[in-house]
C-alpha positions as CSV (number, residue, x, y, z in Angstrom):
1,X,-0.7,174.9,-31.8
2,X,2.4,173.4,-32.7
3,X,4.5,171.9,-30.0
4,X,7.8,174.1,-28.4
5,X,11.0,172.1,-28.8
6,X,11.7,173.1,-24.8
7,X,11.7,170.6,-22.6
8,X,8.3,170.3,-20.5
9,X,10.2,169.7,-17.6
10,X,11.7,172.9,-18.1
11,X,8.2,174.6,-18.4
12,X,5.9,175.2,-14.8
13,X,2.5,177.0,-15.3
14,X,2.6,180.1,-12.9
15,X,-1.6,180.7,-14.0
16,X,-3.1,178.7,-16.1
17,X,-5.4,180.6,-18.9
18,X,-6.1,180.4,-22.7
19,X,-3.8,183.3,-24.5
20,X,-5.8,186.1,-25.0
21,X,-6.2,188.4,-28.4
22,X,-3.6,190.4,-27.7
23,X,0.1,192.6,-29.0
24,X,2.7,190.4,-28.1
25,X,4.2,187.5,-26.2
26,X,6.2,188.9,-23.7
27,X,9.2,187.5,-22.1
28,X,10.6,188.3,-18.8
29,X,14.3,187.8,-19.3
30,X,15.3,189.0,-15.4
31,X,17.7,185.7,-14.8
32,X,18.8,184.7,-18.4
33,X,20.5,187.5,-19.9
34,X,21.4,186.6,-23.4
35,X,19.5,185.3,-26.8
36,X,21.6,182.5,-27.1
37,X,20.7,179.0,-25.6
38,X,18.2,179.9,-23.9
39,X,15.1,177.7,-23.4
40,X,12.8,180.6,-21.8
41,X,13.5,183.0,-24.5
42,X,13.2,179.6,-26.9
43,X,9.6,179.4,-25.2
44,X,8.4,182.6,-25.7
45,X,9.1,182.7,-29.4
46,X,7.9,179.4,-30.1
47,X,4.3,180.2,-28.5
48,X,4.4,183.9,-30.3
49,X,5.0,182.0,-33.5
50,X,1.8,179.6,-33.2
51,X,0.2,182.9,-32.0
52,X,1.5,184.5,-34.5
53,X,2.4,187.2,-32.5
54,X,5.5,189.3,-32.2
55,X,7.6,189.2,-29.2
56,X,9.0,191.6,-26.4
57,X,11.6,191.0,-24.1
58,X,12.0,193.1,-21.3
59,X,14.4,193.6,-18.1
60,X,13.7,195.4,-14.8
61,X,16.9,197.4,-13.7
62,X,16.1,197.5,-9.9
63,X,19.6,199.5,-8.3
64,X,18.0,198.5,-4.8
65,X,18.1,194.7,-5.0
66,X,19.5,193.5,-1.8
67,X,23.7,194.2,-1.5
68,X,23.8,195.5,-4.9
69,X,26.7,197.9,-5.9
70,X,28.5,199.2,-8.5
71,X,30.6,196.4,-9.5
72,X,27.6,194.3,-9.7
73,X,25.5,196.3,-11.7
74,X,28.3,197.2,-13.8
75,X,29.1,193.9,-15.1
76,X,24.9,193.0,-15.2
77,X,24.7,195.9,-17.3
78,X,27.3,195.3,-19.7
79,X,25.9,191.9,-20.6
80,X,22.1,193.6,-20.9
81,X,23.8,195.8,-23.2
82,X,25.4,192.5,-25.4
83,X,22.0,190.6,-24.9
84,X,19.6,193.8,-26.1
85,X,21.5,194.1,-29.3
86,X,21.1,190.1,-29.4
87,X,17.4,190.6,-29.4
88,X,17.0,193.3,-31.7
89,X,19.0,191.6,-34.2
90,X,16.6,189.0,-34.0
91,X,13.6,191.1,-34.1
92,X,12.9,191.2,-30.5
93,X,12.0,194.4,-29.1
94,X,13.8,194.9,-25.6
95,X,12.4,197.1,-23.1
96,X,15.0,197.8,-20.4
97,X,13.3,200.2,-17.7
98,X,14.8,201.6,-14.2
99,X,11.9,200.2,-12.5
100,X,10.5,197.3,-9.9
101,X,10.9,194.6,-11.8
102,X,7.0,192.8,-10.9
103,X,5.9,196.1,-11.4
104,X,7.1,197.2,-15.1
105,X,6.5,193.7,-16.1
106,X,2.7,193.9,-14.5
107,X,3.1,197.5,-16.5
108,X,3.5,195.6,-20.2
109,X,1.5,192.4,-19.2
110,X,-1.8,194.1,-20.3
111,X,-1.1,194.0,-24.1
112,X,0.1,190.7,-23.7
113,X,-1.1,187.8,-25.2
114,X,0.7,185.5,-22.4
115,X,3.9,186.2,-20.1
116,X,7.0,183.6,-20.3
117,X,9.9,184.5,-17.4
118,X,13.0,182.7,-17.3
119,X,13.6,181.4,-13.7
120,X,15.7,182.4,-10.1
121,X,16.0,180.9,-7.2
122,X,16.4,183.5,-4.6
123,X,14.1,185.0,-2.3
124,X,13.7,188.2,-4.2
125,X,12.8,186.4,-7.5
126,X,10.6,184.6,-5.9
127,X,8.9,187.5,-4.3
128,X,8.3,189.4,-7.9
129,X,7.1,186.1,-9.2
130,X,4.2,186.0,-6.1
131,X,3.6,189.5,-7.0
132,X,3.5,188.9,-10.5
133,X,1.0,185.9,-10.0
134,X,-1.6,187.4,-8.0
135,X,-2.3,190.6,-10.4
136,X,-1.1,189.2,-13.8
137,X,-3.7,189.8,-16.5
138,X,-2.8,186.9,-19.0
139,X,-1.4,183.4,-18.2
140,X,1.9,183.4,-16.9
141,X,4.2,180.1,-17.4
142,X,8.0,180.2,-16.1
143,X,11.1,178.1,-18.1
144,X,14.4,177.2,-16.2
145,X,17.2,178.2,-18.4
146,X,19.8,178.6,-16.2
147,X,20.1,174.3,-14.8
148,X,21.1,171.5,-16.8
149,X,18.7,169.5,-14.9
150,X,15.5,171.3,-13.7
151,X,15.3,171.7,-9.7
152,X,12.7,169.6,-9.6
153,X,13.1,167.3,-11.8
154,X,16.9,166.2,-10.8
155,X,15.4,165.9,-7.0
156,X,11.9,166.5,-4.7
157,X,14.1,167.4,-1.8
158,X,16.9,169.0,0.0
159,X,20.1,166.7,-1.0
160,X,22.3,166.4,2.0
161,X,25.7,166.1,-0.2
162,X,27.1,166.1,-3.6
163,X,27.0,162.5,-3.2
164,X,23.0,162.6,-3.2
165,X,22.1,164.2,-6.1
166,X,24.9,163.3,-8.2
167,X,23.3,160.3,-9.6
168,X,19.9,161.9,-10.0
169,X,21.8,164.3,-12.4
170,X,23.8,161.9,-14.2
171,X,20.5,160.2,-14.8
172,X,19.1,162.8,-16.3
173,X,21.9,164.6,-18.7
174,X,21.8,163.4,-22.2
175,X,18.1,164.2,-21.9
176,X,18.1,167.5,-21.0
177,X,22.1,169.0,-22.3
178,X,20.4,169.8,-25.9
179,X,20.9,173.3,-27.2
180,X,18.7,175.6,-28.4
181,X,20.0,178.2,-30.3
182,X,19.2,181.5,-31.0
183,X,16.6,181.9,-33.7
184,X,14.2,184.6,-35.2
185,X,10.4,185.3,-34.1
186,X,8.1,185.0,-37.9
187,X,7.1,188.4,-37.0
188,X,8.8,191.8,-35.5
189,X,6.9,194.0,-33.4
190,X,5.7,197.6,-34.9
191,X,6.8,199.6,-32.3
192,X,4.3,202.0,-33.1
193,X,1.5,199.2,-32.3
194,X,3.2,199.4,-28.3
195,X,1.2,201.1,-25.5
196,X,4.3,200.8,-22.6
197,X,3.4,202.5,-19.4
198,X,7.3,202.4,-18.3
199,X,9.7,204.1,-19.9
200,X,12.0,202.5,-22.8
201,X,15.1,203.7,-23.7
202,X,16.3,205.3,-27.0
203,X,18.3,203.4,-28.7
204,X,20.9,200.4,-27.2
205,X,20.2,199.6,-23.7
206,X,22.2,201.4,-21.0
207,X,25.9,199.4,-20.8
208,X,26.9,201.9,-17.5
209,X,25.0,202.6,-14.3
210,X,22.4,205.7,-15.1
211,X,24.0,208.9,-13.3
212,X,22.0,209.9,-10.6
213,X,20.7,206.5,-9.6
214,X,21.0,206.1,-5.4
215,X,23.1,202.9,-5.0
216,X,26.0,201.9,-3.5
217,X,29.2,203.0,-5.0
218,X,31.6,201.5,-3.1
219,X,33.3,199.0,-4.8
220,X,34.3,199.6,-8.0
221,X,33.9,197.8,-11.3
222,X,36.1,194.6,-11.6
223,X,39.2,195.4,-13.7
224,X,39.7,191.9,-14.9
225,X,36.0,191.0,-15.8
226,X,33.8,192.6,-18.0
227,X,30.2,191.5,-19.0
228,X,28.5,189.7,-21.8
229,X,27.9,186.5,-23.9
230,X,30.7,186.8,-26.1
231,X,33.0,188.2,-23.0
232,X,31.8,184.5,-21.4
233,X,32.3,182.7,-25.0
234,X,36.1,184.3,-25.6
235,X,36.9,183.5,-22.1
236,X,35.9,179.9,-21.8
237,X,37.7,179.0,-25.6
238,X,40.8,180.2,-24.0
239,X,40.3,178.0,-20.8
240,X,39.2,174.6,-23.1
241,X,42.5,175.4,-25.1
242,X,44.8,175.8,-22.2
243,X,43.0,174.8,-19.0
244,X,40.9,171.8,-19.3
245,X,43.0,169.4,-19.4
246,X,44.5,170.1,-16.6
247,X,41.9,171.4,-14.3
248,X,41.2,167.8,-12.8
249,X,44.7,167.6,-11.7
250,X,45.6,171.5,-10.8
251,X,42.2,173.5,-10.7
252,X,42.8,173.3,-6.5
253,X,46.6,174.7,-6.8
254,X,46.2,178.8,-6.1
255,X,49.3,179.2,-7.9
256,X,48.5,178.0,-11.1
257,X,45.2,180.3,-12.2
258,X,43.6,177.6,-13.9
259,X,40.1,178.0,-13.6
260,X,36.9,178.8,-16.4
261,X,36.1,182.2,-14.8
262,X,33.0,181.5,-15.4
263,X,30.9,181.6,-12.5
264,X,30.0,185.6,-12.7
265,X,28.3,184.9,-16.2
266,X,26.4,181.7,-14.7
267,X,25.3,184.3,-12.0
268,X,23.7,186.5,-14.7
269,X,22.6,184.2,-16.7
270,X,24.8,185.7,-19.7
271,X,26.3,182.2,-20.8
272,X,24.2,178.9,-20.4
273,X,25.5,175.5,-18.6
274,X,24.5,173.4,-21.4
275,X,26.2,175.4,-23.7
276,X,29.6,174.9,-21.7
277,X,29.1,171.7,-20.8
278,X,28.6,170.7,-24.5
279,X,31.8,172.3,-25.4
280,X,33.6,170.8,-22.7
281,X,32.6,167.4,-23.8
282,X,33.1,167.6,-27.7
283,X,36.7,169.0,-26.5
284,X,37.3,166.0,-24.4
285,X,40.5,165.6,-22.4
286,X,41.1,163.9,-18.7
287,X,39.7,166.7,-17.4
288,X,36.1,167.1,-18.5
289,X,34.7,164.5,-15.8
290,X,36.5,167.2,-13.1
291,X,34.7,170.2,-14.8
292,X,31.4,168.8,-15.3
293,X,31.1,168.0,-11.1
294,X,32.0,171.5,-10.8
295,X,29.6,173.2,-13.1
296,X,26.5,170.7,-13.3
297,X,27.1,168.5,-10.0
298,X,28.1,171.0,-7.7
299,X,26.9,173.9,-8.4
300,X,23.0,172.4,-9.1
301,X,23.3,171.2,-5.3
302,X,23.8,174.4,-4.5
303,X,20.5,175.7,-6.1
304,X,18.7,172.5,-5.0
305,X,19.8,174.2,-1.6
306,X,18.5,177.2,-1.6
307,X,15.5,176.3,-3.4
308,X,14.8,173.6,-0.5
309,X,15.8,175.3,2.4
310,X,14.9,179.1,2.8
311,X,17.0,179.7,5.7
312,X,20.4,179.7,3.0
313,X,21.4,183.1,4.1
314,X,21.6,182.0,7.9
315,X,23.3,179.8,10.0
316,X,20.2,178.1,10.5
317,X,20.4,176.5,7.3
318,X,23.0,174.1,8.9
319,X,22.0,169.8,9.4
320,X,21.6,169.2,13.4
321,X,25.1,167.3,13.8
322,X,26.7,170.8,12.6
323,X,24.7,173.2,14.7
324,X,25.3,171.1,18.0
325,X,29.0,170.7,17.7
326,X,29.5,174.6,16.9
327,X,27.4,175.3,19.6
328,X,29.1,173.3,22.3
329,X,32.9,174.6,21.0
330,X,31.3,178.7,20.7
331,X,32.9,179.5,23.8
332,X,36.4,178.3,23.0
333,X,39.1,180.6,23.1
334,X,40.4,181.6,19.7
335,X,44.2,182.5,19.6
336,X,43.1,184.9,16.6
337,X,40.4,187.3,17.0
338,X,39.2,189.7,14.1
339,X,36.9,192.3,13.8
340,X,34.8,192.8,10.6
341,X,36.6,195.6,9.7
342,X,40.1,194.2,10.1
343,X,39.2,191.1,8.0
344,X,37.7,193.2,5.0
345,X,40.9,195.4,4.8
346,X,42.9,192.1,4.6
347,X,44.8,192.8,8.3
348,X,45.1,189.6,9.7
349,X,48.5,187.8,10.4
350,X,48.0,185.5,7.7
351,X,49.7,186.3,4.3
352,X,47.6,183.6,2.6
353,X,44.1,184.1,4.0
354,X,45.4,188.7,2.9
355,X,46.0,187.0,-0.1
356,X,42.4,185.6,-0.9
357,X,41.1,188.7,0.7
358,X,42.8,191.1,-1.6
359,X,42.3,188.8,-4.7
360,X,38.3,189.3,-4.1
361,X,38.7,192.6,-3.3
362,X,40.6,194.2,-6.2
363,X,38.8,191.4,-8.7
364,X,35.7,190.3,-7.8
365,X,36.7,186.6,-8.0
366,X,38.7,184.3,-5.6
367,X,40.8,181.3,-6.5
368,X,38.4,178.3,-5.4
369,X,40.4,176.2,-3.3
370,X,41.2,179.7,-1.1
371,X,37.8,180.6,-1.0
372,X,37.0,177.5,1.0
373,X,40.3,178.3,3.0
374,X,38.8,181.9,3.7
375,X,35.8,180.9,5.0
376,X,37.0,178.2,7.0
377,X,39.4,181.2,8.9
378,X,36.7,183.5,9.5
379,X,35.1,180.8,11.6
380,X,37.9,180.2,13.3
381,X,38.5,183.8,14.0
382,X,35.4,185.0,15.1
383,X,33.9,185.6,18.4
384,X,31.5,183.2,17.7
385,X,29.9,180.5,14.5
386,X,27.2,183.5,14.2
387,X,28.8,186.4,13.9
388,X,31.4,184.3,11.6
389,X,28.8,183.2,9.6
390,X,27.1,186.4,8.9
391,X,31.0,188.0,7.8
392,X,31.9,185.5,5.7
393,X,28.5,186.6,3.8
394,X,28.7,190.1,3.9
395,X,32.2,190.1,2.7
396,X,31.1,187.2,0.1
397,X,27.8,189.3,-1.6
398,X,29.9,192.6,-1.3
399,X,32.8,192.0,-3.5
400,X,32.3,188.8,-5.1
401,X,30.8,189.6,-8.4
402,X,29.0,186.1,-7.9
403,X,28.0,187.1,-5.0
404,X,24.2,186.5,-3.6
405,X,24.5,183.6,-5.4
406,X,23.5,180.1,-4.8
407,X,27.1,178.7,-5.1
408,X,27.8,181.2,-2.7
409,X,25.4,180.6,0.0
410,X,26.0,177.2,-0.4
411,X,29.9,177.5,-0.1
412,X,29.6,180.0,3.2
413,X,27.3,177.1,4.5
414,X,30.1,174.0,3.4
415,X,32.7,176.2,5.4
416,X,30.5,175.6,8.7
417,X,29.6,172.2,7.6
418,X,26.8,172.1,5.0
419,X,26.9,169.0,2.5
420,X,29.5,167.9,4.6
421,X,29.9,164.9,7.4
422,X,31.5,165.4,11.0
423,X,35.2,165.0,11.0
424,X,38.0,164.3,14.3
425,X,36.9,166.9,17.0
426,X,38.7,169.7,17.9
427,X,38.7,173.6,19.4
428,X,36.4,175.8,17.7
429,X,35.3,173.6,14.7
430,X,34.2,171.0,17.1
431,X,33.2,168.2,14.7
432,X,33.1,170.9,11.6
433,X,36.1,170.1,8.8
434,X,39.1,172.0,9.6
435,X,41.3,173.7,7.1
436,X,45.2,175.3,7.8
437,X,48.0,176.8,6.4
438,X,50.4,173.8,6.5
439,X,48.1,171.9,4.7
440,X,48.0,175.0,2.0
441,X,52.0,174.6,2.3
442,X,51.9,170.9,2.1
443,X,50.1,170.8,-1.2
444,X,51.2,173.7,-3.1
445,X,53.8,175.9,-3.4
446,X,51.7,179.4,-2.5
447,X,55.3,181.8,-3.7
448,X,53.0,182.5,-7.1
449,X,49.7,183.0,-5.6
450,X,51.2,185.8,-2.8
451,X,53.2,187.5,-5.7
452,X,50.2,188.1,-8.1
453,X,48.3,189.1,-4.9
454,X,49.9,191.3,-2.2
């Protein structure tokens, strides 16, 4: 069999097992959504083609994943919509059933030859993958697409800061920031010769939420995102022409808007790291170095995180020193207090912490530097760390179209101290880092950031 040009350390063997005489090679696409530059799909096509087999990609759209709503599966859909035409262009038959993911992929696995699924990190992912494991009928092997490094690979452990892992990663890089681009399977499946036990619509995949389906409707589609490879492609040209050079110098300053915008389309897997972070690079500039810790450095600590540590969603997750300190100061009196309710509908007396508020809310995406300031106020207006904690998340995974994301968990956790060290004590933070509005005032003028956002 000839050799896949993935990575190995890319590949993990879920169960291990010759391929059996079977339809297909079927690929799990559930965290990778798009054709291009994308080492699982990359996989799957490479092991059809020594099988000489056709492939099938299929996607479980499961409304009830946890905090789901409308704006989320609005924007997932829209790029399942871009990536299904991907795939059929290539030849790739795409399945996309309203259906538990484990089970419509247990559903197809029994014409399969073998199973390849891309890779999450969450505790729901990693549920269907235990499910998928113990009843899966042909081996079942699993390829990260959505890391420069692989988890693993880049560290054994929990990191305790940036600072940790960075090395590890820059280590590693010029191995594993290769592209793999889009290609053809040799042969396209006869749809006649599939026996599916789930449904499969006729036609282009769905690109709106099904009428009908029982979720939660109460935030609406993001007007200034929409969803898809090319959507994540046209954006990011437009940042490398007028952003990058500048983002190591002004990507903190709220007034200024420059930022990739690309963190919803990381979420869903609709645009690849490598594939930005080779751009970045061949564009050069004084601020690549700036952008790469964001989008490799950073954000891989964050999935290193909540692959580690499965208390991410909880204050739990915090190192001792962090824990203690917020602890001893949870009694302090707060000169602000705010329910939940008050702080979603933006009515605190703070026009710039409003500001953030009303930026997620209407958009679906915060201005970074501010989202670390919103956090940091929630703490510090909260009856206590805990309750705190657990608003800054719901608020977070409810309008954030990024939300339930690593890079989010992780940042709710830096807010409260995570990948951070113990700064000068004070009321209510104790030893956590403290953040104000002078300091907002100090280093920026805000007059731009209120106007676009009252």
């Amino acid at each position: 069999m000839a050799e896949s040009r993935v990575d190995p350390d890319r590949i993990r063997v879920i169960t291990s097992a010759p391929p059996r005489s079977k339809d297909y090679v079927l690929y799990w696409m559930q965290s990778s959504h798009r054709a291009d530059d994308n080492p699982a799909l990359m996989y799957a096509i490479d092991r059809a083609d020594a099988l000489h087999l056709p492939v099938v990609a299929y996607f479980g759209f499961f409304p009830k994943y946890p905090e789901a709503n409308l704006r989320h599966l609005t924007f997932m859909l829209e790029g399942l919509h871009a990536a299904g035409r991907a795939l059929e262009a290539l030849g790739i038959r795409f399945v996309l059933a309203v259906q538990d993911p484990a089970d419509g992929i247990l559903s197809l696995a029994g014409n399969a030859a073998l199973l390849v699924a891309d890779r999450g990190y969450l505790r729901p992912e990693q549920e269907w993958y235990e499910r998928v494991a113990a009843r899966c009928p042909c081996p079942f092997l699993q390829v990260e697409a959505n890391v420069a490094v692989p988890v693993r690979t880049a560290s054994d452990k929990e990191e305790y800061s940036a600072a940790t892992i960075r090395k590890k990663i820059a280590g590693q890089l010029d191995r594993f920031l290769v592209q793999v681009p889009a290609r053809a399977p040799a042969r396209a499946p006869a749809r006649s010769s599939l026996s599916l036990d789930i449904p499969a619509p006729a036609g282009e995949p769905v690109s709106t939420v099904p009428d009908g389906q029982k979720i939660d409707r109460s935030v609406p589609p993001s007007p200034a995102f929409r969803g898809g490879t090319d959507e994540a492609l046209r954006r990011f040209d437009a940042f490398l022409a007028t952003g990058l050079d500048r983002f190591g110098e002004r990507r903190n300053d709220p007034g200024t808007g420059i930022a990739s915008g690309m963190s919803p389309y990381l979420h869903f897997g609709q645009v690849s790291p490598v594939t930005l972070a080779l751009k970045a690079r061949e564009h050069g500039g004084p601020g690549v170095p700036a952008f790469l810790e964001e989008l490799i450095v950073r954000r891989e600590l964050a999935i290193n995180f909540v692959t580690y540590n499965n208390r991410y969603d909880s204050i739990a997750c915090l190192p001792a020193w962090a824990g203690r300190t917020l602890a001893a100061h949870a009694g302090d009196r707060r000169e602000y207090l705010y329910t939940r309710d008050e702080l979603e509908r933006a009515a605190t007396h703070d026009p710039y912490w409003n500001a953030a508020q009303k930026e997620m809310v209407r958009t679906g995406k915060m201005q970074g530097y501010l989202r670390m300031y919103w956090g940091k106020k929630i703490l510090e207006w909260s009856p206590t760390p805990k309750e705190a904690y657990e608003t800054a998340l719901y608020l977070n995974n409810k309008y954030e179209i990024d939300g339930r994301d690593p890079n989010g968990y992780a940042g709710v956790a830096w807010c409260f101290g995570k990948h951070d060290r113990p700064w000068k004590e004070r009321p209510v933070f104790g030893m956590v880092r403290y953040m104000n509005a002078a300091g907002l005032e100090r280093k920026f003028s805000m007059d731009a950031y209120l106007e676009k956002n009252r």
